[in-house]
C-alpha positions in Angstrom: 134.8 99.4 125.1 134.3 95.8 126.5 130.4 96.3 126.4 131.2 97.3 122.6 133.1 94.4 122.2 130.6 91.5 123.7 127.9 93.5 122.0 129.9 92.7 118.8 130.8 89.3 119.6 126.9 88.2 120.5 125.3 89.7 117.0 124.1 86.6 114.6 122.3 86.1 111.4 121.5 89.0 108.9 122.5 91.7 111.5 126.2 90.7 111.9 126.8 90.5 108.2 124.8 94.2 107.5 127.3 95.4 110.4 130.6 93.6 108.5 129.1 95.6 105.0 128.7 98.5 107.0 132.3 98.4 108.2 133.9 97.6 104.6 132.4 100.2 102.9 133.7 102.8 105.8 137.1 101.2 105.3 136.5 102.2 101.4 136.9 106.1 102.6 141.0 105.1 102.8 141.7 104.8 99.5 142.4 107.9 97.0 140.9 110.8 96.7 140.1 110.9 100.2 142.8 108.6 101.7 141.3 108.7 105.3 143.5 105.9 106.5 142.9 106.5 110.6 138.9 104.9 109.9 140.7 102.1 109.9 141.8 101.6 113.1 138.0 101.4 114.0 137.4 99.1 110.7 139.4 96.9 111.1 138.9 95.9 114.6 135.7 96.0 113.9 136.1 93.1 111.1 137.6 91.1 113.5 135.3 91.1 116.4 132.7 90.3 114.2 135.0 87.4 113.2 135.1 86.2 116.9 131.1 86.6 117.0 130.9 84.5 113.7 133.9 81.9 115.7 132.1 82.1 118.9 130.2 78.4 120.2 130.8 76.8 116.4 132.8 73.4 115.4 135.4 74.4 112.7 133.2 73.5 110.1 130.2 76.0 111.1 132.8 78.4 111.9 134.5 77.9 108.2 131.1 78.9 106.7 130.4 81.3 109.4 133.7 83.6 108.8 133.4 83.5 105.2 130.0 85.0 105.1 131.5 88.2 107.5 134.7 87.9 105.3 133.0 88.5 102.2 130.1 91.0 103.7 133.1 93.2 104.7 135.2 92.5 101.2 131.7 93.4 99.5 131.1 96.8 101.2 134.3 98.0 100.1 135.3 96.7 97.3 131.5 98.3 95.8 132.2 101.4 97.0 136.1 101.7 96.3 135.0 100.4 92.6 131.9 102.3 92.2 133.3 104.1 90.0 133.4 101.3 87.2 129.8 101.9 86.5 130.7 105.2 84.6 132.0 103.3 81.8 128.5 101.6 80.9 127.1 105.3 80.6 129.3 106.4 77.5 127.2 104.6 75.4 123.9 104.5 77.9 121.4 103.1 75.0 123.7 100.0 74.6 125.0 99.4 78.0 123.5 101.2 80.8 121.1 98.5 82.0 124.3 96.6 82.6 125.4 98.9 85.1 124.5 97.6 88.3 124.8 94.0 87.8 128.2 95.1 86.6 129.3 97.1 90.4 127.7 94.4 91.9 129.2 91.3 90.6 132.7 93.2 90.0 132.4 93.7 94.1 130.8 90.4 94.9 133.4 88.5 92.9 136.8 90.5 94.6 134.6 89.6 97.8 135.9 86.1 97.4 138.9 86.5 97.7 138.3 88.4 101.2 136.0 85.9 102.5 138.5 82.9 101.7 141.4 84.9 103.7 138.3 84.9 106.4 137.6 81.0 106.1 140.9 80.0 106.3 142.2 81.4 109.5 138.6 79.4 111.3 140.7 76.6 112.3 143.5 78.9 114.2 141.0 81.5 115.6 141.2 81.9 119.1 140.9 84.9 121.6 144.5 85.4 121.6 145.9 88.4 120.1 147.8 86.1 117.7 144.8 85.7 115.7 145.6 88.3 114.3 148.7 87.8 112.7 147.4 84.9 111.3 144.7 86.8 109.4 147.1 89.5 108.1 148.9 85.8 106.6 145.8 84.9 104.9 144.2 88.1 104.6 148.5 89.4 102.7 148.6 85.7 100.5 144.8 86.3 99.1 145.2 90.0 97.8 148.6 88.4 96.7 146.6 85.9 94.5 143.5 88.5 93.5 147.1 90.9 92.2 147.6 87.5 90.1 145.1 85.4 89.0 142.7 86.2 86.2 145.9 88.2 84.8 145.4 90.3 88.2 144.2 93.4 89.8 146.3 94.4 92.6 144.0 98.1 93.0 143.1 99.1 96.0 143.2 97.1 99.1 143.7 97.9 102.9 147.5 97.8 102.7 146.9 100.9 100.1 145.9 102.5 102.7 148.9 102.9 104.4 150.2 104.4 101.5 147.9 107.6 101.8 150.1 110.3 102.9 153.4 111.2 101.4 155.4 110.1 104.6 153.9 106.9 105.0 154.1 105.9 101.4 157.7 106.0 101.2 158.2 102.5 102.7 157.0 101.3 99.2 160.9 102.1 98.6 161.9 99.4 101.0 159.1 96.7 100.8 156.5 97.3 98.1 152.8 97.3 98.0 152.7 93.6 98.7 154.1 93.9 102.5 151.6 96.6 103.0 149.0 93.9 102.8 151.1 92.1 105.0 151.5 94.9 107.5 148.2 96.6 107.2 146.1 94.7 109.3 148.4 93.8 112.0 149.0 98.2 112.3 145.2 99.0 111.7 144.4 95.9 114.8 145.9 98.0 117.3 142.2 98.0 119.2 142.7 94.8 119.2 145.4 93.9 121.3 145.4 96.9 123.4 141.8 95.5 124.5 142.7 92.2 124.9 141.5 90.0 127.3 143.0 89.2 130.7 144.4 86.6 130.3 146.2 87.4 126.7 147.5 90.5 128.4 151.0 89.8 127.7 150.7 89.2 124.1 148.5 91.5 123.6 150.8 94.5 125.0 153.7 92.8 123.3 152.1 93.1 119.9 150.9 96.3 120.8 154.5 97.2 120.9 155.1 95.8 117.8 152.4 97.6 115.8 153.2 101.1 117.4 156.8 100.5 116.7 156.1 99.1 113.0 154.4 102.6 112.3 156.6 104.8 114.0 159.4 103.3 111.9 157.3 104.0 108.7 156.7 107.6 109.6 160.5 108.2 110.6 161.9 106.8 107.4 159.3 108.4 105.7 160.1 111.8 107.3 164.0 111.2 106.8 163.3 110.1 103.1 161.3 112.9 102.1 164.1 115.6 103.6 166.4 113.8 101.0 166.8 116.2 97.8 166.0 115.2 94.9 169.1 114.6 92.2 169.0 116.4 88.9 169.2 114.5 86.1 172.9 114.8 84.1 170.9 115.6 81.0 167.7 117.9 81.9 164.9 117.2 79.6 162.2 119.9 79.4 158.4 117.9 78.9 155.0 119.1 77.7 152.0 116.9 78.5 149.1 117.5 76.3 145.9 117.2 78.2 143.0 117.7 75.3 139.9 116.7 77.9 138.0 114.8 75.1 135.0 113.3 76.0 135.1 109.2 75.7 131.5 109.5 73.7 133.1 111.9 71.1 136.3 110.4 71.0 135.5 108.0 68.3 133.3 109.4 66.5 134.4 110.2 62.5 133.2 113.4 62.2 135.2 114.7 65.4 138.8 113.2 64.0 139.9 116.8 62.8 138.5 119.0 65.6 140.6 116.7 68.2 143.4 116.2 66.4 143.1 120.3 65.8 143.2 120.4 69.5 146.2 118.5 69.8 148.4 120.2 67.7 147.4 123.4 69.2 148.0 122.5 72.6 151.8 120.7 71.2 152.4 124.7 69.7 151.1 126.6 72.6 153.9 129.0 73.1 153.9 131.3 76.2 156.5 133.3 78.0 156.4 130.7 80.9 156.3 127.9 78.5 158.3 128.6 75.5 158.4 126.1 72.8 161.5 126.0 71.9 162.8 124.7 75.3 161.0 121.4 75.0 162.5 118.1 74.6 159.7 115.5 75.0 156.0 116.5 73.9 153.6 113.6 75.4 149.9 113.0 74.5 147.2 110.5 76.3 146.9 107.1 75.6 144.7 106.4 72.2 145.4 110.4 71.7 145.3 110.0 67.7 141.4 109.1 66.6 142.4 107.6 63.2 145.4 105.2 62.5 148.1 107.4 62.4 150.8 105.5 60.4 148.2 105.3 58.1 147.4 109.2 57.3 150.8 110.8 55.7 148.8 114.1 56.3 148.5 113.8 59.5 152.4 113.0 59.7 153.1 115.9 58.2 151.0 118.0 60.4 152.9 116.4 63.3 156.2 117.2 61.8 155.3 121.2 61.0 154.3 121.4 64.6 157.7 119.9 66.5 160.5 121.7 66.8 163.6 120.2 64.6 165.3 118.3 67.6 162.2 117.9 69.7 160.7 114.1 70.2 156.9 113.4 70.8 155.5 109.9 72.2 151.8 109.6 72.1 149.4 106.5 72.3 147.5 105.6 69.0 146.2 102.4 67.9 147.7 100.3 65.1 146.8 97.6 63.1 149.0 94.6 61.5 147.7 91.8 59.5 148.9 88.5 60.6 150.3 85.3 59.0 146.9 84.0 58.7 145.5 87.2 57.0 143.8 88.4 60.1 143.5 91.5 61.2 145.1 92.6 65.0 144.8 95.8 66.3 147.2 97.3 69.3 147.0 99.9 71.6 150.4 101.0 71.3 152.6 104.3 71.8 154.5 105.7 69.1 157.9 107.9 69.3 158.2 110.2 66.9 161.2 112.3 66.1 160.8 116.4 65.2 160.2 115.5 61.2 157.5 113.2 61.8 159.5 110.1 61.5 158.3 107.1 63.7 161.3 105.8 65.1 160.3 103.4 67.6 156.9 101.9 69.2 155.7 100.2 72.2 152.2 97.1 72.1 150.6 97.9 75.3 151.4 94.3 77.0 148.5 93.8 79.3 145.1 94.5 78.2 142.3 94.8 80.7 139.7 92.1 80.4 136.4 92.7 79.1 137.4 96.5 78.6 140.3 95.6 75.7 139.7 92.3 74.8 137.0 88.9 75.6 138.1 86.0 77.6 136.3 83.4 76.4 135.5 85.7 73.3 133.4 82.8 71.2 131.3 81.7 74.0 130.6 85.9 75.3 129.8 86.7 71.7 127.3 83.6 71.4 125.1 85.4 73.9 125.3 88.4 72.7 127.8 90.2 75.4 130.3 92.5 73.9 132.9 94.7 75.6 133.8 98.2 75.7 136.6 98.9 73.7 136.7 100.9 70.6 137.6 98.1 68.4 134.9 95.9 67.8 137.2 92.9 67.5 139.1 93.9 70.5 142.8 94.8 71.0 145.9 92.3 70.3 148.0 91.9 73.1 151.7 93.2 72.5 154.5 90.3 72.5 157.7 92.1 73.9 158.2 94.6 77.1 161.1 96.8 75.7 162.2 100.7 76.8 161.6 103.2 74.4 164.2 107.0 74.4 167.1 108.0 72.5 170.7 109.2 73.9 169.0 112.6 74.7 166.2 111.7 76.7 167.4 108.3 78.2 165.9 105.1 78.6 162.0 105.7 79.1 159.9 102.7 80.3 156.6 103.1 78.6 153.0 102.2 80.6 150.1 102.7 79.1 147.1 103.0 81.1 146.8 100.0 84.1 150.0 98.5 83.6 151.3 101.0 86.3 149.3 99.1 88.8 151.3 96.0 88.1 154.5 96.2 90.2 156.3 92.9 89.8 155.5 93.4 86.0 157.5 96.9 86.0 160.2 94.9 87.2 160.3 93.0 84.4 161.1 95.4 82.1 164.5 95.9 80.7 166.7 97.5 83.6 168.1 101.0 83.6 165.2 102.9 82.4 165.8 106.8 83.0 161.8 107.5 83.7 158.2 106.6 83.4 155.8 107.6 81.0 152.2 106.4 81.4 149.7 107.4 79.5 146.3 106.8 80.0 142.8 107.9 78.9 140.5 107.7 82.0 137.8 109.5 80.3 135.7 106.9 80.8 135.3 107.2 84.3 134.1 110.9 84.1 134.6 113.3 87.7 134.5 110.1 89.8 137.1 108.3 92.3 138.7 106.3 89.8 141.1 108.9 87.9 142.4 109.9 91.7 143.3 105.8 92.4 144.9 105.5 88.8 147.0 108.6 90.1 147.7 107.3 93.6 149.1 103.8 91.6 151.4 105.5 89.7 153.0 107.7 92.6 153.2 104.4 94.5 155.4 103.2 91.4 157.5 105.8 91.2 158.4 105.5 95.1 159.1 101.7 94.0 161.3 102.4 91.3 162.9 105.4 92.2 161.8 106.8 89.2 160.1 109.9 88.1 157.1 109.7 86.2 155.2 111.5 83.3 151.9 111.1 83.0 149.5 112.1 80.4 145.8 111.5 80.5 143.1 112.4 78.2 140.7 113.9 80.8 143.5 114.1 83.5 145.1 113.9 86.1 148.3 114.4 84.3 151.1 115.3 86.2 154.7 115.2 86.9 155.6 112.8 89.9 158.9 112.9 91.5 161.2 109.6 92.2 159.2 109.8 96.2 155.4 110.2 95.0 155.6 113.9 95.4 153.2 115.8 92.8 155.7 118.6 91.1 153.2 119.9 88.8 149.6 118.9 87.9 146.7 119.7 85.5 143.1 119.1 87.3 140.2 116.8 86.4 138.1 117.8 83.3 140.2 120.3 82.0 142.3 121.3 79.1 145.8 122.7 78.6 149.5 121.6 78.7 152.1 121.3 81.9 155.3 122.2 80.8 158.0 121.2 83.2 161.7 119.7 84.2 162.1 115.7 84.7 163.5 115.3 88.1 166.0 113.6 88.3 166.1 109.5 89.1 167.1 107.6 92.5 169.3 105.2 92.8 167.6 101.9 92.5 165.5 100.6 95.9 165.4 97.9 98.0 161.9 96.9 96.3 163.7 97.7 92.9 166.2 95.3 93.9 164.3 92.0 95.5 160.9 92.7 94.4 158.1 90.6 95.8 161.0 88.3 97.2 160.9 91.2 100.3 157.2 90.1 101.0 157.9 86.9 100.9 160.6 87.0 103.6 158.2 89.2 105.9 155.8 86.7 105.6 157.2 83.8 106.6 159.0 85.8 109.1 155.4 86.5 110.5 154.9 82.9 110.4 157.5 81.9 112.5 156.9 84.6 114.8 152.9 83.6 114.9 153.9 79.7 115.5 156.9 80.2 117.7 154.4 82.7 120.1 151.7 80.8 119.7 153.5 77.7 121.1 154.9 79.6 124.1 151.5 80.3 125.1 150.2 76.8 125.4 153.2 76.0 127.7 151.9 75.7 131.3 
């Protein structure tokens, strides 16, 4: 292991940066579907020998530049093959868009690189061979994902403190901290290499933070272990769902001539009655996000239809789009979800709140349009962001907070929500994104949510993976990947509310500048003769 490590630390140029990409897009391999979480403890360590090469000999200035280029090499590796799967979407309509493809992956990677190569840069003036170098990186490393969750309206997906949320067990310290702290925690578990390898004389700190780390993770797994043995209350009023999974293709979805066949589809799948699923005991029919190709509101027929297929007492929520015109006589469309009772009568909707950028709407719309870039949204003029965050549910069903599609990969923004919500529904249509990772990470966010919340969760999605999550991220029933059909199942029932539910991101705010005082406190010890 030392030869390893000198190796490491005397590679330069071209071939230190190839081994830094090499390393990140391993460390990619820990996120969902395949959430192999232990390649990290070789990543990681890894990542931060190279860092000591790129350190090694330079003033802080050369080493500034130095660790950036290894930081974003490694951020690069595996943020292109976590996000690969973003490519798919330029192939729906391949004549228009496929050429944009790989500048697309690549700049999407390149530019989340950043924010990974300025965690890098701005630990160069504290680096040193001390073990405590470490902790100072999980600082920076834990404040820049903070800021990538945030800036830009965010994208807190994926990440190396996701990956300690692979497994079940593991996962269930979302419940206590939140994804945040993982980021926090991640790379101070996953440098275990690091300080047991330590040099001579950092020995001490070294096995004292190997203590630490060991003990952090046995913790997790306990309290995981413990949490998961808990049973899971029954709701005081059972409700009975039916997710509608249709498995329409994104390039037919909008198409005019395949309105009836898919709304056919739907209504079939809402009417499906079998011995194990019988109709009549369903409370809450669900369909994907956008499920309706047309304006509903707008088609009494189709209202009808809606209403002959419900039972009497029965509610359904599905996403449609809708349209408004404004004060100024413009035109603003929503992605939205409508409830509808058992006689077809919308009672209550929900604007989807945050839109994804470039996908829903322009930034910068004018200046995009002016050379010629459009997005990929089904409106041409791009969707209208909603104004108000509200819960949707009657007295039957209770207080459901509605998601549609990535705003379950917002935590703090969950929390914002009106409190005392009963459930989650999200729906989503992730047909975009084909038989590829991305479906498996949007289901991986919303079991971390409902861990956070203590909440079940219902998910429908147009292509799948819808599914029925428990209040603790367990899967109770799922339908797979490209398929059709219906899931017909009980809500469990809800926790009461978490620590994270509680405090939010205050939680990893307190472990982080508990980390800092640790770091400085340890750091001054061992400068004392």
């Amino acid at each position: 292991m030392a030869f390893l490590i000198s190796s490491l630390v005397l590679l330069d140029g071209w071939r230190r940066l190839l081994i830094a990409f090499v390393f990140g897009a391993l460390s990619s391999l820990a996120q969902a579907p395949l959430g192999w979480f232990p390649l990290l403890w070789v990543s990681i360590p890894m990542f931060i020998w190279l860092m000591d090469s790129a350190a090694l000999g330079k003033s802080p200035r050369q080493a500034f530049w130095s660790m950036v280029r290894v930081g974003w090499s490694f951020g690069l590796g595996f943020f292109l093959f976590t996000f690969y799967w973003i490519g798919a979407s330029f192939l729906v309509e391949a004549d228009t868009y496929g050429w944009m493809m790989p500048f697309a992956i690549f700049f999407f990677a390149a530019g989340l690189a950043l924010f990974w190569a300025l965690a890098a840069g701005l630990v160069a003036p504290v680096w040193s061979a001390s073990p405590l170098r470490v902790l100072w990186l999980a600082l920076s490393w834990s404040a820049m994902e903070w800021l990538r969750g945030t800036i830009f309206t965010g994208l807190p997906w994926g990440g190396i403190g996701q990956a300690l949320t692979s497994h079940a067990v593991t996962m269930q310290a979302l419940a206590l901290v939140g994804s945040q702290s993982m980021a926090l925690l991640a790379p101070i578990l996953f440098a275990l290499p690091v300080f047991v390898f330590s040099g001579p004389e950092h020995r001490k700190t070294g096995l004292s933070l190997t203590a630490i780390a060991v003990l952090l993770f046995a913790g997790q797994l306990v309290y995981g272990l413990q949490r998961l043995s808990q049973p899971v209350p029954t709701a005081d009023k059972p409700v009975v769902v039916r997710i509608i999974q249709p498995n329409i293709a994104q390039k037919e979805k909008w198409k005019p001539e395949n309105r009836s066949w898919i709304f056919s589809r739907l209504l079939a799948l809402t009417t499906l009655d079998q011995e194990s699923t019988p109709l009549e005991d369903v409370d809450l029919f669900v369909w994907p996000e956008t499920a309706v190709p047309f304006y509903l509101i707008e088609q009494p027929n189709g209202l009808t239809a809606i209403a002959e297929a419900l039972p009497d007492k029965a509610t359904l929520m599905t996403g449609a789009i809708r349209r408004e015109t404004n004060f100024t006589n413009e035109e603003q469309v929503y992605n939205s979800i409508y409830q509808m009772a058992g006689d077809g009568l919308i009672v209550a909707s929900y604007d989807k709140v945050h839109l994804v950028p470039f996908g829903e709407y322009l930034p910068m719309l004018d200046w995009l349009k002016a050379i010629g870039l459009g997005h990929l949204a089904e409106q041409a003029s791009g969707f209208t962001a909603g104004a108000k965050r509200k819960l949707l549910g009657d007295d039957k069903l209770g207080k459901i907070l509605p998601l549609i599609c990535y705003e379950i990969a917002f935590p703090s923004e969950i929390r914002s929500y009106p409190a005392g919500a009963d459930m989650i529904v999200n729906v989503t249509n992730d047909a975009w994104f084909g038989s590829t990772a991305g479906p498996w990470q949007h289901m991986h966010l919303a079991r971390m949510r409902a861990i956070e919340t203590g909440l079940p969760v219902i998910r429908a999605a147009n292509t799948g993976i819808s599914a029925v999550i428990d209040p603790m991220g367990r899967i109770v029933q799922k339908l797979d990947l490209q398929t059709d059909g219906i899931l017909q199942a009980t809500v469990p029932g809800a926790l009461p509310p978490t620590i994270y539910e509680k405090f939010g991101d205050q939680m990893f705010l307190f472990l982080w500048l508990l980390t800092v005082g640790f770091t400085l406190i340890n750091q001054r010890k061992s400068r004392i003769p």
